[in-house]
N, C-alpha and C positions, 0 to 999 in steps of 0.2 A: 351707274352710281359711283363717285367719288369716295376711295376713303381721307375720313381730316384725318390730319397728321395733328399729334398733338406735341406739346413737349416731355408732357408726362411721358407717352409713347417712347420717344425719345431714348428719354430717359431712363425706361426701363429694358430699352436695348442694350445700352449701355451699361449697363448694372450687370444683366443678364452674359453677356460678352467677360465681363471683369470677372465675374464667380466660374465662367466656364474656362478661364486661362487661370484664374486659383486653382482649380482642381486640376487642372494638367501640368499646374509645378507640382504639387504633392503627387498625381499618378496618372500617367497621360492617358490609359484608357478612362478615367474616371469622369474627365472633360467631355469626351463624348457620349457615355453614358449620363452625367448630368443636362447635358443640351439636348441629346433627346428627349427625354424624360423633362424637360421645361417646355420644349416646344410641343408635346402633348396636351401636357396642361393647357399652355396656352390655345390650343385647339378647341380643346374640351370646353374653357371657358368661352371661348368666341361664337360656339356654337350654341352657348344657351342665352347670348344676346337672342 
């Protein structure tokens, strides 16, 4: 099975990417503690598709 790629999808990579390089000008551990903690989420919600 294929995943669609959407733009939204996209789009919220992107987003996602911009907030994690915001928080690493304010405090570089804080970038990878926020992209962890998103790509959890992200998980979390994926898996109650």
């Amino acid at each position: 099975m294929r995943a669609k790629l959407e733009v939204s999808d996209i789009l919220a990579v992107i987003g996602l990417g911009i907030l994690s390089y915001g928080a690493w000008l304010v405090y570089q551990p804080a970038a990878f503690i926020l992209a962890g903690a998103l790509i959890i989420m992200a998980a979390i919600g994926m898996a109650r598709r």
